[in-house]
N, C-alpha and C positions, 0 to 999 in steps of 0.2 A: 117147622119154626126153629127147631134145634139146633139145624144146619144153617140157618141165619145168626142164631150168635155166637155161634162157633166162628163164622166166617167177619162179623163185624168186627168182636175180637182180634180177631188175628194171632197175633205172637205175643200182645200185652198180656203180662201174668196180675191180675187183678189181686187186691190185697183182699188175705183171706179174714179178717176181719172186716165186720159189716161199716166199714168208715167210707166216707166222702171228703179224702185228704184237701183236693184242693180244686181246680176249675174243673168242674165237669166231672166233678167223682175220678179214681185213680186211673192213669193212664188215658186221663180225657177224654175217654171216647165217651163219655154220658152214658154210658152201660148201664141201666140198675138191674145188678144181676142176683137181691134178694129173691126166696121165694116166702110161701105164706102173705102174697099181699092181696089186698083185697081184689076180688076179678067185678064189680062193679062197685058203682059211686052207692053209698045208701041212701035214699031217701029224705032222710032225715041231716042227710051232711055228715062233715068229719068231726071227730073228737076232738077238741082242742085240748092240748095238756098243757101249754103255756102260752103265757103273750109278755113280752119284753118291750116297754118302750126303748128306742132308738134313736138317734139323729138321721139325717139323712146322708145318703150316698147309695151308690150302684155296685158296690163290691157286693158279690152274693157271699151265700155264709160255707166254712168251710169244718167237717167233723169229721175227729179222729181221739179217740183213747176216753170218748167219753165228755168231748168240752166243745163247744161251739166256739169259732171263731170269726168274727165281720168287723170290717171296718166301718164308721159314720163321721161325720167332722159337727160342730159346733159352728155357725158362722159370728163375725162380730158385726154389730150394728153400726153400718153407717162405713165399713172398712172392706177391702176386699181381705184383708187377712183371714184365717183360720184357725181352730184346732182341731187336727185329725186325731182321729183316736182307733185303736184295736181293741174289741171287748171279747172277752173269754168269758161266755157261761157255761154252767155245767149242765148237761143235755139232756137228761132225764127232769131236771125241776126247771130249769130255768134261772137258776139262782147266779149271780153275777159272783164270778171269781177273781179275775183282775181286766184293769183297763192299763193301757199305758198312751198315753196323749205327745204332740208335739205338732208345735204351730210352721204353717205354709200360708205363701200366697198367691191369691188364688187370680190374681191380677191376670187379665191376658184370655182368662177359659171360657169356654161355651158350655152350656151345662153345666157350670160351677157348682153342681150339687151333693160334692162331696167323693170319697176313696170310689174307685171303679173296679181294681182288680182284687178279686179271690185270695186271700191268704192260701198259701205254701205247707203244708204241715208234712214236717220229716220227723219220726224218732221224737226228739226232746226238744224240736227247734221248730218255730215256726216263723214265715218271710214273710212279711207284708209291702207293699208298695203304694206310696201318696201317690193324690192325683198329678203332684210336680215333680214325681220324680223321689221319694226321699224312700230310699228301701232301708228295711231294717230285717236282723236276724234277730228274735224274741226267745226267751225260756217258755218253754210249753207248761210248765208248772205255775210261774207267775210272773211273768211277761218282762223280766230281767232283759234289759238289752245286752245282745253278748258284740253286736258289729252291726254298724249302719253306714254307709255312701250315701252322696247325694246327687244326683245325676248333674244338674246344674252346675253346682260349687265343683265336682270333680272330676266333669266327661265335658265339661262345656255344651251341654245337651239346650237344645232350642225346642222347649215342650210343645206340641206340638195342638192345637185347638180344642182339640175335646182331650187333654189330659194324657196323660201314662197308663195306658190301661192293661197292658200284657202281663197275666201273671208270671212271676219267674219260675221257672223248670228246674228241677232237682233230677240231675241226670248222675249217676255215680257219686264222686265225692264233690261234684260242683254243682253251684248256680246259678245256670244260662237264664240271662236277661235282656228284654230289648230295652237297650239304652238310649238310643239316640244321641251321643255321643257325637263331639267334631271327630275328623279323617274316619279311619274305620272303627270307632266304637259306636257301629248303631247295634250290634250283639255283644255282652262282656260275658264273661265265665269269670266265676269267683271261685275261690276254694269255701266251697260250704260252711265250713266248722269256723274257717276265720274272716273273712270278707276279702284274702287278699288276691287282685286281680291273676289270671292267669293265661287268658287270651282275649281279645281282639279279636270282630272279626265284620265286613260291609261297611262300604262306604255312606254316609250320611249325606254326602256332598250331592248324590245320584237322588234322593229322596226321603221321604221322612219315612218315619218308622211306621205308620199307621196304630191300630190298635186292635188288632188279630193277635192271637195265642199260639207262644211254639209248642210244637209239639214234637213227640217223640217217637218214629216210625222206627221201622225194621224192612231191610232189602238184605246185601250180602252181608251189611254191618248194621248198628244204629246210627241213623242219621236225625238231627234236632233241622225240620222243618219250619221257616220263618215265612210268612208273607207280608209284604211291609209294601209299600206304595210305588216302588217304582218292578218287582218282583218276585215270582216265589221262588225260594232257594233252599238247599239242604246244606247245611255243616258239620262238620265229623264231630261229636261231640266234645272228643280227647286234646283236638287240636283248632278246633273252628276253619279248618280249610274248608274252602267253599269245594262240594262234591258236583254239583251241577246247579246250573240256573237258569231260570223258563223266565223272562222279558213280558211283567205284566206292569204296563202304567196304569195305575186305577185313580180317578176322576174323582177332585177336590183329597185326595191323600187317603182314603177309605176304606182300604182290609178289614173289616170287623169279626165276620163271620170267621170260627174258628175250621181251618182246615179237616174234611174230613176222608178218611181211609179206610180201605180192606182189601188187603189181599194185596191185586196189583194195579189198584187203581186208589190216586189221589185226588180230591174235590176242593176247590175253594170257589167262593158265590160271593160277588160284591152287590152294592145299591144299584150302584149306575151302569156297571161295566159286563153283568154277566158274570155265567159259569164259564170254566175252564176246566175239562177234566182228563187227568194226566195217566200213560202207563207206564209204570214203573218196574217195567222187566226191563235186562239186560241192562246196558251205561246210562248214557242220558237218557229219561224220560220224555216220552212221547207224549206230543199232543193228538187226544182222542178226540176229543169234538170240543168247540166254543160256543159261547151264545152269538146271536148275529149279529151285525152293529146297530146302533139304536140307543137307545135310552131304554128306562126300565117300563114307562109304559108302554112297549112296543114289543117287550123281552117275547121272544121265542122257546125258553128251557125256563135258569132258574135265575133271581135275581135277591140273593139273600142279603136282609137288613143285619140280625145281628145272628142269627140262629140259622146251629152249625146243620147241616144236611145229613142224613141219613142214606145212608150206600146198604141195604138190602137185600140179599141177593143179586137179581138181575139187573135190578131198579133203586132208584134215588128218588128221596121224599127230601120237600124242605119247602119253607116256608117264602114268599116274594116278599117283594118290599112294598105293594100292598094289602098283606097279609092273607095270599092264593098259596094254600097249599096245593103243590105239585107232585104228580107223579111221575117221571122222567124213568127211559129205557139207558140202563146203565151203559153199554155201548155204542150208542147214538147219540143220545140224549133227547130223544125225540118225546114230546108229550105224550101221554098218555091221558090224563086226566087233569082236573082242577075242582079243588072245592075252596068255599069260602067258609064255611061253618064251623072250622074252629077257631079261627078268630073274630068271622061276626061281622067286621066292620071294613069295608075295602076303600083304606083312604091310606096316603101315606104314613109309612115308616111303621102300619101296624106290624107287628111281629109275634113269635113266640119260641117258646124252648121246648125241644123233644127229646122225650130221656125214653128208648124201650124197657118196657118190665115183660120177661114171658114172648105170649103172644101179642101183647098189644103196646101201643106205642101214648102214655103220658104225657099230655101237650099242655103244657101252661101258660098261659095265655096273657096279653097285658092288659084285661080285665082284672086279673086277679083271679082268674078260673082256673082249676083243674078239668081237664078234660081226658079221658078215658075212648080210645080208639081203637082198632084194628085196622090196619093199611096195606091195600095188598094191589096188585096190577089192577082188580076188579072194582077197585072205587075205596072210597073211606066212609066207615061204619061206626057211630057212635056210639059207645057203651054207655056213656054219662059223662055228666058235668055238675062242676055242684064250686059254689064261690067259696073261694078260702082269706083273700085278702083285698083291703081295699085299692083302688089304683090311687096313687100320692104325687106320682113325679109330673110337673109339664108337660106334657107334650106339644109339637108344630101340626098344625093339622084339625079338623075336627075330628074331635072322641066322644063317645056319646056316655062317659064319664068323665069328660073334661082332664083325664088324667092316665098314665099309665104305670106298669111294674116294668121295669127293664133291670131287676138282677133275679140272675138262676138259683131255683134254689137248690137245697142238698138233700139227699137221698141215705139215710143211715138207720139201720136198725129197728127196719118197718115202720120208720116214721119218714113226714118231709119237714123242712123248716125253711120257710120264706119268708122276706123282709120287702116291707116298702122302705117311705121317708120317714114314720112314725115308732113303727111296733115290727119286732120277729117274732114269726107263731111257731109251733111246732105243734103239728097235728098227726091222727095217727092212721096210718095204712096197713095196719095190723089186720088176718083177716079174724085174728082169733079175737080181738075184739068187740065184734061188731053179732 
């Protein structure tokens, strides 16, 4: 198993402090590469060390230096207006440090239930992004705005139905953001420290930006990986020239699923449209295998709603769109197996988030359950499960809690902290606890 996360890693150098900077823990691979965590669920459930109530919204929480950061909005009665807000607690008590607030409208959304993407945390700064678009650079100390854009007012951006959801990327001294932007600002690069623009880069006129996460690979150079709705493509960080680009029109605008990688293979998995899974030796990137045509109830491989896939060794796990985890041969993509048991319920857009600890793989489910796995060519084996939060948000579909969790949580310092539309808890995975 050693030689599995050495290989999921890849070249990402993970931050050697136990922080979850921002989507997906550092360098996005959902890595949680603590040890001393607990190797089974107990019995009796988790410790809870705090509960925060909240507002509602879908940004998962993001921790670094010791402070929680998430966004929630306030709605007004009777108005599609808003006030979105970034709250900073401190991690260890729960104790609220600073909020900083500003009003949107929320006219136009689906899901109008508030901020969707993951606060940004660099150093002394951290980047937030509204559901319409409105980014800000924050003081990590007490939420001092230092520089904010607004995609709308200043990229001519046509938001796009379910919101702005891509957190921005701190690559160097910039950053990369999917903007959606008229001509080619559906990617900008900013200079970090001050907001001022720096490149350009993808045409908006070809499609919309979708609401997938870039991310940040390694071949001969770094390249910042976008999948947006009409493509997946790589751009030079430095300069945003497009390095190559693979022709994916994805059905109703839908990238969600964050792209995933190791080695010399790259994964992205839509609702409707299927895997595509790419090699990335030598120039252009080759197509390895597709899913077949069809729809997702027909799907052949993988068919992910919002949760990023897992590349394994030889093999890829990841969740369908209605909630069948898969087990897929990494060079084929040929199935292997199928279970339904860690999400339970096989109806649409059920989902869930996989974070590896160790040997086994952490699945959180949109019950609100922690689940504890092992996953391996040979089937999926359950260690435990044990409920951490209630499900709050709507969902389309029958749930047989009428509700779901659709933000990831964060992984930091033997604990986890997840949020609905209510409350963030932070509970403890300590194993010396227990």
């Amino acid at each position: 198993m050693r030689a599995f996360n050495v290989g999921l890693l890849g070249w990402v150098t993970l931050a050697l402090a136990a922080d979850w900077p921002e989507w997906r823990g550092a360098g996005r691979q959902g890595v949680w590469t603590e040890r001393g965590v607990l190797e089974r669920v107990p019995a009796e459930g988790l410790k809870v060390k705090w509960r925060v109530p909240i507002g509602a919204g879908y940004s998962g929480p993001a921790i670094a230096g010791g402070q929680v950061f998430l966004l929630d909005h306030t709605p007004r009665t009777g108005s599609s207006r808003v006030t979105e807000r970034v709250v900073c607690l401190d991690e260890k008590t729960g104790r609220q440090l600073w909020t900083r607030e500003w009003e949107a409208d929320y006219r136009g959304l689906d899901y109008n239930n508030g901020p969707r993407a993951t606060p940004t945390v660099d150093g002394d700064r951290v980047y937030v992004l509204g559901a319409k678009g409105s980014l800000r650079c924050l003081r990590v100390k007490d939420g001092q705005e230092i520089w904010s854009v607004d995609f709308v007012r200043d990229f001519g951006t046509v938001v796009p139905g379910w919101g702005m959801s891509s957190a921005p990327l701190v690559v160097g001294e910039k950053l990369i953001a999917v903007v959606g932007g008229k001509g080619d600002g559906k990617v900008v690069a900013f200079a970090k420290r001050t907001g001022k623009e720096v490149w350009r880069a993808l045409s908006s006129e070809i499609s919309e930006p979708g609401y997938s996460q870039p991310v940040l690979i390694q071949r001969r150079r770094p390249e910042v990986v976008i999948w947006h709705a009409g493509a997946l493509e790589a751009l030079d960080p430095e300069t945003g020239t497009v390095n190559w680009s693979h022709p994916f029109r994805v059905t109703m605008n839908t990238p969600i699923a964050t792209p995933a990688w190791s080695g010399n293979s790259l994964l992205v998995s839509g609702f409707f449209d299927g895997a595509r899974m790419m090699r990335l030796d030598g120039g252009t990137p080759e197509l390895v295998w597709r899913s077949n045509e069809g729809n997702e109830i027909r799907s052949d491989k993988l068919h992910a709603l919002m949760s990023q896939p897992l590349i394994m060794g030889e093999y890829v796990y990841g969740i369908c769109s209605y909630g069948q985890l898969r087990c897929l041969r990494r060079d084929t993509g040929e199935r292997v197996w199928e279970s339904q048991a860690a999400t339970v319920e096989r109806t649409r857009n059920v989902s869930a988030w996989l974070v590896p600890n160790g040997d086994r793989v952490l699945i959180l489910n949109d019950r609100g359950e922690l689940v504890m796995a092992r996953l391996s060519p040979a089937g999926y084996s359950e260690i435990g499960r044990t409920k951490v939060i209630a499900p709050t948000s709507a969902a389309g579909g029958r749930r047989e809690f009428g509700a779901v969790v659709w933000s990831h949580p964060a992984f930091a310092n033997r604990h986890m902290v997840w949020r609905n539309d209510r409350e963030v808890v932070r509970v403890s995975l300590d194993a010396s606890e227990y």
